[in-house]
N, C-alpha and C positions, 0 to 999 in steps of 0.2 A: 274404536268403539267407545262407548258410554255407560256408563252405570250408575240408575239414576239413584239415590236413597231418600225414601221420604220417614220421617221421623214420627211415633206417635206420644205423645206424653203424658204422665201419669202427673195427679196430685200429690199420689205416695212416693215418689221419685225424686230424682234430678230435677233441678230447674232447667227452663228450656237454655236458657244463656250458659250455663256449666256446661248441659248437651254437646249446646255448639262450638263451646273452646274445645272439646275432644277431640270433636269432629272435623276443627279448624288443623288441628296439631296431627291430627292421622292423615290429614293430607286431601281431605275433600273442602271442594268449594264450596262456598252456599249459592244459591239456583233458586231463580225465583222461577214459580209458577206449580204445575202438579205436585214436585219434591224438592223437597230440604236441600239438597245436595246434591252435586256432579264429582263424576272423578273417571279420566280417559285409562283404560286398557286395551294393549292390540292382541293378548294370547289366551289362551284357558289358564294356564298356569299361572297368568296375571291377575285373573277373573278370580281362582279359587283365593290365594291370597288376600287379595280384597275383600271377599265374603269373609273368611277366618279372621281379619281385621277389624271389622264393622262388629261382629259379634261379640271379639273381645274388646272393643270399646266400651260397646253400650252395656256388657256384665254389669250388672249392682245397678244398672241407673232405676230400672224400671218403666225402661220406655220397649216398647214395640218398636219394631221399625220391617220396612217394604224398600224390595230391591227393584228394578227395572234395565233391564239390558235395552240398545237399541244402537246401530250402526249409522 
């Protein structure tokens, strides 16, 4: 399965390029089209991971960000 992450960005934040080294370095790809990002998991307990990831990435940037699962 897939999970997709689209990023939203702030002016009071992170730049979008710091964003993406995070995001580069946590293990997600960049993905052109609806979202920012791709990254493959096959279990729930890969799935939660992920999410707990994404989260403690983006802490302090000040971006928003949106999840999408899809098989």
């Amino acid at each position: 399965m897939k999970l997709y992450l689209k990023i939203y960005f702030s002016p009071e934040g992170a730049s979008p390029m710091d964003t993406i080294i995070i995001a580069e370095k946590a293990g997600f790809s960049p993905y052109i089209g609806d979202f920012d990002f791709v990254v493959d998991y096959d279990t729930l307990d890969e799935y939660k991971e992920i999410t707990k990831k994404i989260h403690e990435m983006l802490k302090g940037t000040k971006t928003i960000y949106k999840v999408s699962t899809r098989n």
